[in-house]
C-alpha positions as CSV (number, residue, x, y, z in Angstrom):
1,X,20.8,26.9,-41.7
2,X,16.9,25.8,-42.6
3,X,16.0,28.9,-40.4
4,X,17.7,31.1,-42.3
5,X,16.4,30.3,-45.4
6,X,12.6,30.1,-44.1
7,X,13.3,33.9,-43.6
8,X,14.5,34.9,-47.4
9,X,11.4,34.3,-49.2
10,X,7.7,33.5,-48.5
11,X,7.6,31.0,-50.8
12,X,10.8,29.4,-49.2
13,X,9.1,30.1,-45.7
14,X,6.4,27.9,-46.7
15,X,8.5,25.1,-48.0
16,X,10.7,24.6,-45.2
17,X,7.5,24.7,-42.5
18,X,6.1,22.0,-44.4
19,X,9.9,20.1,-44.8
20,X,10.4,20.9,-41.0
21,X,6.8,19.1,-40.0
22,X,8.4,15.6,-39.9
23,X,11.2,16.7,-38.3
24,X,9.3,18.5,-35.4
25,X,6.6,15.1,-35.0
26,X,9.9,12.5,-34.9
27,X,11.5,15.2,-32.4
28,X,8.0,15.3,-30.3
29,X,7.8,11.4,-30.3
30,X,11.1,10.9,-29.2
31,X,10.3,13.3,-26.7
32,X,7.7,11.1,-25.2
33,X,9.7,8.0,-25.6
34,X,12.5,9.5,-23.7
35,X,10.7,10.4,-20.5
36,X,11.2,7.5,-19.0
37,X,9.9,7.4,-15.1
38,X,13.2,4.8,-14.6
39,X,16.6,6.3,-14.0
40,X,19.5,3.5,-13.4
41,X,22.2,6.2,-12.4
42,X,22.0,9.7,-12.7
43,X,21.8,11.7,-10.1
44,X,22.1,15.6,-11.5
45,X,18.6,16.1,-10.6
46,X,18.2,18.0,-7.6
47,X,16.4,16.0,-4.6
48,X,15.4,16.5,-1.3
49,X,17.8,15.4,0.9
50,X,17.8,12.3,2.4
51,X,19.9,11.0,5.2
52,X,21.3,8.0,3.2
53,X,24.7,6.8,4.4
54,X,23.0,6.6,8.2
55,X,20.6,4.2,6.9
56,X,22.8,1.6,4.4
57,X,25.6,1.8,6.9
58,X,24.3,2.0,10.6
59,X,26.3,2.4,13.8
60,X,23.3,0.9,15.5
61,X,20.5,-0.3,13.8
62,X,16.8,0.7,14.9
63,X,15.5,-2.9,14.9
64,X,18.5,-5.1,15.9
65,X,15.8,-8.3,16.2
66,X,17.5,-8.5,20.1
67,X,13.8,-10.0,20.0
68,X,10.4,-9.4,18.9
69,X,8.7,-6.7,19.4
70,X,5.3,-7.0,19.3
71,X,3.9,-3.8,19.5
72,X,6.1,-2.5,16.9
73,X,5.8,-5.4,14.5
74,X,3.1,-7.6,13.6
75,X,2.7,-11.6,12.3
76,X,1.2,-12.1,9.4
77,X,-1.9,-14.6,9.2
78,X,-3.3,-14.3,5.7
79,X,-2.9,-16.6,2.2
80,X,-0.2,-15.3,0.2
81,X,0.2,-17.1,-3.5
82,X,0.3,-21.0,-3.2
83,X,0.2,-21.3,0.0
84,X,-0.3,-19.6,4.1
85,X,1.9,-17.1,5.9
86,X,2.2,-19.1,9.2
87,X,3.1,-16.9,12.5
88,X,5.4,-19.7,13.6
89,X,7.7,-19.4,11.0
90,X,8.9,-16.0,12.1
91,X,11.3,-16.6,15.1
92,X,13.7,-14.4,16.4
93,X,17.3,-16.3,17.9
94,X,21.2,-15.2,18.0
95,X,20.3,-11.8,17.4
96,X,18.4,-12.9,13.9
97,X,14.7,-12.8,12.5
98,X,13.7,-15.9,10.3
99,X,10.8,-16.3,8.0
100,X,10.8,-19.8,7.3
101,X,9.5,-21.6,4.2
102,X,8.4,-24.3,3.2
103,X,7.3,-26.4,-0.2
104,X,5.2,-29.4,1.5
105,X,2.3,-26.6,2.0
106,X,3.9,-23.9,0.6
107,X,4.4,-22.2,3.9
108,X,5.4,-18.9,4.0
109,X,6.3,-15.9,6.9
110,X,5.8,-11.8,7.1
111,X,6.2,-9.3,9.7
112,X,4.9,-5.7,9.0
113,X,5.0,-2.6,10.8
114,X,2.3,-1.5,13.0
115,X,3.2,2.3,12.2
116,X,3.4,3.6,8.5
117,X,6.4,5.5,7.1
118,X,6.8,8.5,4.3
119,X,9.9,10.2,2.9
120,X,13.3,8.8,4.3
121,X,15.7,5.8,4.1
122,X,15.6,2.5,4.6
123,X,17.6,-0.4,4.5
124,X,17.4,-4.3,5.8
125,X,20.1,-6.8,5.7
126,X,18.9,-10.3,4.8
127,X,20.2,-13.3,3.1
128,X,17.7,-14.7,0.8
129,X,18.4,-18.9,2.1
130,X,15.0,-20.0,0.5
131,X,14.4,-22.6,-2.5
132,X,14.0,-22.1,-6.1
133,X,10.3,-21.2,-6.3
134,X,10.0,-18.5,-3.5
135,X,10.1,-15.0,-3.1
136,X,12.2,-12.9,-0.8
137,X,10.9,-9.4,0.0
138,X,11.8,-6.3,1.8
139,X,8.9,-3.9,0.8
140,X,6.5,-0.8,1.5
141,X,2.5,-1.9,1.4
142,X,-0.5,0.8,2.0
143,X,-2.4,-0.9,4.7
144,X,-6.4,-1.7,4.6
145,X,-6.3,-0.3,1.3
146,X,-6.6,-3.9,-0.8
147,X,-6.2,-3.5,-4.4
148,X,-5.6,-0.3,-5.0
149,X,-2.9,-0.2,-2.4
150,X,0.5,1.8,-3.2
151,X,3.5,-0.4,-3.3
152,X,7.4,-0.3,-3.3
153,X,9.2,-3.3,-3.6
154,X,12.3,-5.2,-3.1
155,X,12.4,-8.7,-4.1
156,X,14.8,-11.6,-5.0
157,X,13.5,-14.4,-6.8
158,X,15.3,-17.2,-4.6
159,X,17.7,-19.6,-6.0
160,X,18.8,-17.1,-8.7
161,X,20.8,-14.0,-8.6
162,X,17.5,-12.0,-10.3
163,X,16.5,-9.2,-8.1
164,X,13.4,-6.9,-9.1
165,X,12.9,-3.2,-8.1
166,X,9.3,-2.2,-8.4
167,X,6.4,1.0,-7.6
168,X,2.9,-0.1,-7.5
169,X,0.2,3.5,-7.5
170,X,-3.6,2.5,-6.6
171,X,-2.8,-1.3,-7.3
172,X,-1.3,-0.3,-10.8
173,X,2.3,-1.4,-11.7
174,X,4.3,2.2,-12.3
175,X,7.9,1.1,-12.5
176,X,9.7,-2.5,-12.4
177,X,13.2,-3.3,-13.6
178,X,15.3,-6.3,-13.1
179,X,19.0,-6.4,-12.2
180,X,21.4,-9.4,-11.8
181,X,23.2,-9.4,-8.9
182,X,27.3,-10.1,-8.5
183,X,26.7,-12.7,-6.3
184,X,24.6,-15.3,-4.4
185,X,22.3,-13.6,-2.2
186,X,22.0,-17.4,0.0
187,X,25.6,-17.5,0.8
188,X,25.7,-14.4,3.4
189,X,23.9,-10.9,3.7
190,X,23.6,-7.9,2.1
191,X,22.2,-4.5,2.7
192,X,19.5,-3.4,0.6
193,X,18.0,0.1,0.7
194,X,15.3,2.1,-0.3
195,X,15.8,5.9,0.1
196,X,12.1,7.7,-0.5
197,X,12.9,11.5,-1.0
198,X,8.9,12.2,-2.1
199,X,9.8,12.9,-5.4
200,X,11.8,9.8,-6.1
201,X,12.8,6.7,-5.3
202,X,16.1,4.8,-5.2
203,X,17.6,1.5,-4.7
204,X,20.9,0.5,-3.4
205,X,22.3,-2.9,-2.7
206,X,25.6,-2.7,-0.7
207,X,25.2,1.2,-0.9
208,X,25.1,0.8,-4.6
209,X,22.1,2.3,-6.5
210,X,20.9,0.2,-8.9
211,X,18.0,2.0,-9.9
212,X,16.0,5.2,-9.9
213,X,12.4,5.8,-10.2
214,X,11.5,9.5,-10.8
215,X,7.9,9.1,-12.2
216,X,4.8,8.0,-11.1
217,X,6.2,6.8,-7.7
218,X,3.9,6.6,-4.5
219,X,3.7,9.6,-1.6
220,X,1.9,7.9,0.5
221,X,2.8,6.2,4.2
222,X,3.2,2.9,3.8
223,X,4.0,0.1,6.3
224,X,7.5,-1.9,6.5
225,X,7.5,-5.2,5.8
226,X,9.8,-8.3,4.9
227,X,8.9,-11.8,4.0
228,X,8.9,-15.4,2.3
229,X,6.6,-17.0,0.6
230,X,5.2,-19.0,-3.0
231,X,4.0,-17.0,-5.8
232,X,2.1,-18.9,-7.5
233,X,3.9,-17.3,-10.8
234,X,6.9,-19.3,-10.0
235,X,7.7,-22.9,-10.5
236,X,8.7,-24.0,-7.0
237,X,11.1,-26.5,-5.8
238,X,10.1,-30.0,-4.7
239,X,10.0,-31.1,-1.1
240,X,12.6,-28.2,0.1
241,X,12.5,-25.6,2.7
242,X,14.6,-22.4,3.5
243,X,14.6,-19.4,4.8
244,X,15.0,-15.3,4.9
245,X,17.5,-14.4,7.2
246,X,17.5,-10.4,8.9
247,X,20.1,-9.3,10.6
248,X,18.9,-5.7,11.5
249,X,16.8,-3.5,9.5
250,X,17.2,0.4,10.0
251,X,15.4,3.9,8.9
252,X,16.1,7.3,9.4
């Protein structure tokens, strides 16, 4: 109706542009305010495709952790928040990778990939066993790149049911949400999944996506990782150890 009437008179045309000014800046800034990069659920958009269900539900997973392979995998060596990443707190037994941890030290453990991966998906399944105070991880990292590495992250902040979903871009923080999950990731494990179409990227736990990243995501190969350790943005948990449990982890 307001257009109509801009078009019956110039004097009316020249009212309603200047009544329609606020209208059009409040429509603009709730424009920008809507274009969030984080998308919990929808999937209308077209993406590319993805093999998904091969990945969050294997037949036979590419790393079954039968035992480790060293030229596939590496150790990691170096200081992580409070405390070291120790190379013999990664043992493989049963079928089953361990990073241990542990508070007197703040010990932690990591394994990485010694190849780097692009668009695709990914999954791991762990049980996060480790105290109040550390950090379990199943993640992408840029490698040799330091702080302006690229970033994609899975992590559960032990002894709670918190889990963060998160996109690092040249060492900036791009996307992060937090979920609660419907149960005790200590008790037994779970599948969680990162599916990496170039243009997105998702998360699933228990083929469930959780969240949705469509914005200012990284493109670039990344190495595979998973670990334990002690940020030092935690409060940690007195004279207690623990562990992250993998069964398999598994890409395609």
């Amino acid at each position: 109706m307001q257009c109509l009437h801009m078009y019956r008179t110039a004097a009316n045309r020249g009212r309603a542009a200047i009544a329609a000014w606020p209208a059009i800046v409040c429509g603009l800034a709730l424009a920008a305010c809507s274009d969030s990069p984080f998308d919990p659920v929808d999937r209308a958009l077209p993406e590319p495709a993805v093999p998904l269900a091969a990945a969050l539900n294997p037949a036979s997973p590419t790393e079954p952790f039968d035992g480790f392979n060293s030229s596939f995998w590496y150790r990691s060596t170096h200081t992580l928040g409070r405390g070291p990443l120790v190379p013999a707190n990664v043992t493989v037994a049963a079928s089953q990778l361990r990073l241990g941890v542990e508070a007197d030290g703040f010990e932690g453990a990591e394994i990485g990939t010694l190849t780097t991966f692009g668009a695709g998906a990914y999954a791991a399944r762990l049980r996060c066993n480790a105290p109040r105070g550390a950090l379990c991880a199943f993640f992408f990292y840029q490698p040799q790149v330091g702080d302006y590495a690229d970033e994609i992250d899975i992590e559960i902040l032990a002894g709670t049911r918190e889990i963060w979903f998160t996109t690092w871009v040249r060492g900036r923080r791009t996307n992060h949400v937090s979920r609660t999950l419907t149960f005790d990731p200590a008790l037994q494990t779970h599948t969680y999944g990162i599916v990496r179409s170039g243009s997105s990227v998702a998360f699933y736990v228990d083929g469930n996506e959780l969240a949705r990243f469509r914005r200012k995501v990284p493109t670039s190969r990344m190495a595979l990782l998973v670990n334990a350790w002690w940020p030092t943005w935690l409060a940690p948990a007195a004279a207690s150890t623990g562990s992250l449990d993998v069964d398999w982890i598994d890409w395609s």
